[in-house]
C-alpha positions as CSV (number, residue, x, y, z in Angstrom):
1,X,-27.9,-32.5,25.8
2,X,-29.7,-29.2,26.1
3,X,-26.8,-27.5,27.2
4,X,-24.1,-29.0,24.7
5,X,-26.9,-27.8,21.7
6,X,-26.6,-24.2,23.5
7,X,-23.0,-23.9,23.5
8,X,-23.0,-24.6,20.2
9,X,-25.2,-22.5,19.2
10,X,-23.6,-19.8,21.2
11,X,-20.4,-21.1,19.8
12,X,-22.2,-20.6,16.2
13,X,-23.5,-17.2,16.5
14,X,-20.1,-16.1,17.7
15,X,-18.4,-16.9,14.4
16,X,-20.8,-15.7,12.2
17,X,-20.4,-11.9,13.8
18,X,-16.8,-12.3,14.0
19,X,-17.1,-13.9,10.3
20,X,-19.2,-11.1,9.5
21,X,-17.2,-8.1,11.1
22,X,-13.7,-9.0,9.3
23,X,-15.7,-8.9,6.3
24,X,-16.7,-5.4,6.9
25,X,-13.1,-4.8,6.5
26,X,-12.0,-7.2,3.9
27,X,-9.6,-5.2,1.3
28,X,-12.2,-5.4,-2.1
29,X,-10.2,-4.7,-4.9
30,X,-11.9,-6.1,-8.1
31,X,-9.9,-7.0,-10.6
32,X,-5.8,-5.1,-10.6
33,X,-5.4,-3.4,-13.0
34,X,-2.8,-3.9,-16.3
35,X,0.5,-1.6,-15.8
36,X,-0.4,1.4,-18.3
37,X,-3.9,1.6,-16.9
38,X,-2.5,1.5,-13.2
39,X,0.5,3.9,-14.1
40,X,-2.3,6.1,-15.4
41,X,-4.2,6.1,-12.0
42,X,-1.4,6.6,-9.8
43,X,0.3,9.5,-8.9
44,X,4.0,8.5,-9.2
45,X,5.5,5.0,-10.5
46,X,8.8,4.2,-9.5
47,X,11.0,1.1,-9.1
48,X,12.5,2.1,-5.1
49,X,14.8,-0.2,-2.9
50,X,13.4,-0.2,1.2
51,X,16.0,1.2,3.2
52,X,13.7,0.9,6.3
53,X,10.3,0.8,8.1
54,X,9.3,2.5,11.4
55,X,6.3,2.9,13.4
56,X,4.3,6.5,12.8
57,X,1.0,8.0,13.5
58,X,-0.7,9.8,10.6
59,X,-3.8,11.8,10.8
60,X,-7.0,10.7,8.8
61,X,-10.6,12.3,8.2
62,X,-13.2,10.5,9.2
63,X,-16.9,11.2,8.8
64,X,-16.0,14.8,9.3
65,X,-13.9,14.6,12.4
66,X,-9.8,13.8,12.7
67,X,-8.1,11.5,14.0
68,X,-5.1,10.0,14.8
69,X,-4.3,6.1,13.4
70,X,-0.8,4.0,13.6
71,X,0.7,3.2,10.8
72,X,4.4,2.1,9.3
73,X,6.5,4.8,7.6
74,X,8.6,2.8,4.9
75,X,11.8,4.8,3.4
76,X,12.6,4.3,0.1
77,X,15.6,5.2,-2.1
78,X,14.3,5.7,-5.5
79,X,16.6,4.2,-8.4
80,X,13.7,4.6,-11.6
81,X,10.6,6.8,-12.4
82,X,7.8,6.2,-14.6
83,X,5.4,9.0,-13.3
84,X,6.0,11.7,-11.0
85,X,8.0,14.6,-9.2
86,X,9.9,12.3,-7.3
87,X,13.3,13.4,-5.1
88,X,16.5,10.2,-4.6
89,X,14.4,9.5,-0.7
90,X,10.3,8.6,-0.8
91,X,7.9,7.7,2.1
92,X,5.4,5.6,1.9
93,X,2.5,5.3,5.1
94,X,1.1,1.7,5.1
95,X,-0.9,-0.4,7.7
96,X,-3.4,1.7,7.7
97,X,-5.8,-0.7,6.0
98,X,-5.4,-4.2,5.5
99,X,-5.7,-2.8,1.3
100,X,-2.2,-1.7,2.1
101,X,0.8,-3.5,0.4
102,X,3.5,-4.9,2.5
103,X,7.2,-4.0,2.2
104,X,10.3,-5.2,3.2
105,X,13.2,-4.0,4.0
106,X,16.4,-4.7,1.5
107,X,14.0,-5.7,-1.0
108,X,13.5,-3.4,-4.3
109,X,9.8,-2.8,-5.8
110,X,8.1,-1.7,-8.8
111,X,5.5,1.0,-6.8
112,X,2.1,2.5,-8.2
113,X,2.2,5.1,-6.0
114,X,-0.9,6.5,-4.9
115,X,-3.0,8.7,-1.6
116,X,-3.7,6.9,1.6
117,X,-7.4,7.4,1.9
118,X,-8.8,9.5,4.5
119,X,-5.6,11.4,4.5
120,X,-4.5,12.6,1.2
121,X,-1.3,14.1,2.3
122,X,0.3,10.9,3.0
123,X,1.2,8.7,-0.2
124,X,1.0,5.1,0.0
125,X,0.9,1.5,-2.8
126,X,-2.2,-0.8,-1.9
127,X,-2.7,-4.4,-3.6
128,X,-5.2,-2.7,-5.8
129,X,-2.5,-1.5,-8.1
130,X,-0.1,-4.1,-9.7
131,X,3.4,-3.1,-7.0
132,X,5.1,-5.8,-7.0
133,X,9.2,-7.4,-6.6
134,X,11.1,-5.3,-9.1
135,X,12.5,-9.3,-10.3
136,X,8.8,-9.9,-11.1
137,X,8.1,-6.9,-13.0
138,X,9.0,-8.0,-16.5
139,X,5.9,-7.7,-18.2
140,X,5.3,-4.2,-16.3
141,X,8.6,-2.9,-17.4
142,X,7.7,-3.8,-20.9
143,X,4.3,-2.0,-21.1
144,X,5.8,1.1,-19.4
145,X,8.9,1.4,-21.1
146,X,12.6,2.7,-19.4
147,X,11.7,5.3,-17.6
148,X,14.1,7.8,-16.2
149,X,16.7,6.7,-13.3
150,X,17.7,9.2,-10.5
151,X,21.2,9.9,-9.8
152,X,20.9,10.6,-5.5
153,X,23.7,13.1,-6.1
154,X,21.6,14.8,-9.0
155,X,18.2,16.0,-6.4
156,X,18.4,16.6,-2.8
157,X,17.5,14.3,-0.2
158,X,14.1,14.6,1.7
């Protein structure tokens, strides 16, 4: 009996630190904010269909030293913009948190686009920030009004 009350209290004390070191890096958000006030925020809005996703390594600051993280790369082509000096072709750096939202490919978005943090060079859209399906966007589109669409032939490619 001893030994089964051990294991589980082994078993116990386990959890809790694994319990206890995903929440360390649970994504805290607080409450998303409405479009204007997230459009506001951001650096660039823009409504962008995912024409793909590849593996990358991007460099972050950490506590004063760099390094080096994996990450996904997701191409966009932009169709709209709301905010921003955006050219037809964006990238986007996610994965590097679990904060970061997830894209897929074929699939157009509504994007609050915004820093990755710990490396400001590198854009990125988190779940902190209202992107979402451009077909669920309605009451965004709404607040934020037509924007401007981008003619690809109009701005060169990068």
């Amino acid at each position: 009996m001893k030994t089964r009350q051990s294991a589980f209290v082994v078993l116990f004390s386990a959890a809790m630190v694994v319990g206890s070191v995903s929440d360390v890096f649970a994504c805290q958000c607080g409450s998303i904010p409405a479009p204007r006030e997230a459009a506001a925020k951001s650096k660039a809005v823009v409504a962008a269909v995912v024409t793909g996703i590849s593996e990358a390594k991007i460099p972050i600051d950490l506590d004063g030293r760099r390094d080096i993280v994996a990450a996904k790369r997701v191409k966009l082509r932009v169709q709209r913009v709301w905010k921003g000096a955006v050219s037809p072709t964006l990238h986007l750096i996610t994965g590097v948190t679990n904060c970061d939202f997830n894209f897929r490919v074929g699939r157009t978005f509504l994007i609050y686009v915004e820093p990755v943090t710990h490396s400001p060079e590198n854009l990125t859209a988190t779940i902190c920030k209202p992107t979402k399906l451009y077909r669920d966007a309605k009451r965004d589109l709404v607040a934020l009004g037509p924007g401007k669409a981008i003619r690809p032939s109009s701005a060169k490619e990068s």
